[in-house]
N, C-alpha and C positions, 0 to 999 in steps of 0.2 A: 827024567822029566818032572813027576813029582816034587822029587828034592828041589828042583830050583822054583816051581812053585811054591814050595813050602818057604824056601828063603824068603820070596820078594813077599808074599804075605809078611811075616814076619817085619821082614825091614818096612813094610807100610805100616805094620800096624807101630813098631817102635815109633817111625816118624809121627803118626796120628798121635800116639800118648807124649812126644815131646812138644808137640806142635800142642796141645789140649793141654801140658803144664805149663808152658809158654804162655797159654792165652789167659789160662788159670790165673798167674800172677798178674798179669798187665791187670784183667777184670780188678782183681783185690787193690790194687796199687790205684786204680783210677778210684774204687768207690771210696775207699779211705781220703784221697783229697776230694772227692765231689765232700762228700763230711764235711772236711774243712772247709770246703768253697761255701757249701750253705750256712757255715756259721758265720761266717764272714760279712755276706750278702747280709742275715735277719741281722748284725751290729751291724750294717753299713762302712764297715771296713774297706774301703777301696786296695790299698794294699796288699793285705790279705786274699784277698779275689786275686790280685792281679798276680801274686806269689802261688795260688794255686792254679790259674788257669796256666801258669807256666811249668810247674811241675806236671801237670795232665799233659800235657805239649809233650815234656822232656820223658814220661816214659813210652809216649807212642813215636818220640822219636829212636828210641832207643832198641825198641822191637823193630821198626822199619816202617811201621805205619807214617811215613810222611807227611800224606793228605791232611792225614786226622792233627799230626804235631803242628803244622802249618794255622792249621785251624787256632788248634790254641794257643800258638805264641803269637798268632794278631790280637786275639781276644786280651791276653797280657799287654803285650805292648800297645793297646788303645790307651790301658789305663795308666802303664806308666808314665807314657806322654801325657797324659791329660795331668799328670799328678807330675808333671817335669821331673821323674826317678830319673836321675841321669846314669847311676851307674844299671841300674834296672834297664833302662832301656838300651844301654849298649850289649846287655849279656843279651837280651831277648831277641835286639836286632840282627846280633851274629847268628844265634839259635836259628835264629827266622828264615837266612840267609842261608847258611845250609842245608835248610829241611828244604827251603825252593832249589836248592842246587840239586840236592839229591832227586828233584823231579825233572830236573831241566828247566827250571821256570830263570832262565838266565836274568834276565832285564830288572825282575824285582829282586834279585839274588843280589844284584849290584848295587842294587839302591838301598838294599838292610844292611850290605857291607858297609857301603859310606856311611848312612845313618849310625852304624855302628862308631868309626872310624870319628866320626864329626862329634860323638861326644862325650869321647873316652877322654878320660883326662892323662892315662900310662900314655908315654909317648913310644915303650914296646905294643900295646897292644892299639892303639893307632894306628903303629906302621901295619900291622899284621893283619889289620882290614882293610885297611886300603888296598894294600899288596894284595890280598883276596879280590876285591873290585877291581884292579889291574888284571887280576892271572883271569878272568874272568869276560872283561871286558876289550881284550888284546887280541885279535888271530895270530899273533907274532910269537912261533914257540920259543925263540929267544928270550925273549922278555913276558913270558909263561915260567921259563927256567929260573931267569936271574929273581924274579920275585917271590918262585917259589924256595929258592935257595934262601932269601933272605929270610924269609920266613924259619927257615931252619937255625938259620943263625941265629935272630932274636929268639928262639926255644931253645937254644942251647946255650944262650947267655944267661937267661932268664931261670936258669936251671943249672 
């Protein structure tokens, strides 16, 4: 009986010190662009802001913090819109559009798809949002499949 408490001790406590190096980097990786972000801010760089609100975004999507990515890839994509980044605001809208998916938040999920989609200028990666705001916006697993297959295809074209 010991023994196996002593395991799951153990395996908690490994999982606490990977979960604690985990958090450890995300911390470092976010203060180092906040850095950049207030440099950006005191030059009035809009840009730069809108490049690092989206990096902060991109590594709390990346850990799994959604919420938090969602967060900053609106704060990005205010400004790239405001600053018409066309190719910025389709990477941001797709980013956006995923971090809502991965919440369930379907409806705005569809709408950064298209947003994405509406102003891409690749006519692969057009299709591969829209296809997203299809696979998305369908209850029909048929055409869930066919769109997602296409998507497979334009990535193995493309590749």
């Amino acid at each position: 009986m010991k023994t196996i408490q002593v395991f799951i001790l153990f395996i908690l406590l490994l999982s606490a010190n990977t979960f604690y190096s985990q958090s450890n980097t995300v911390t470092k990786e976010v203060q180092q662009e906040t850095s950049k972000l207030k440099k950006a801010v005191d030059n009035k760089d809009e840009s730069a802001q809108a490049d690092s609100y989206y990096n902060i975004g991109e590594t709390f999507f990346n850990n799994g913090n959604f919420p938090k990515s969602e967060e900053y890839f609106i704060k990005s994509k205010n400004i790239y819109e405001k600053l018409n980044d066309k190719p910025n605001i389709e990477k941001v809208s797709r980013k956006l559009a995923q971090s809502q998916e991965k919440q369930n938040k379907i409806t705005p999920a569809i709408s950064n798809y298209s947003r994405a989609a509406q102003v891409n200028f690749s006519k692969e990666n057009r299709a591969i949002n829209s296809n997203d705001a299809t696979r998305l916006s369908t209850s029909s697993p048929e055409l869930k499949a066919e769109v997602i297959q296409s998507n497979i295809d334009i990535s193995r074209k493309e590749k």
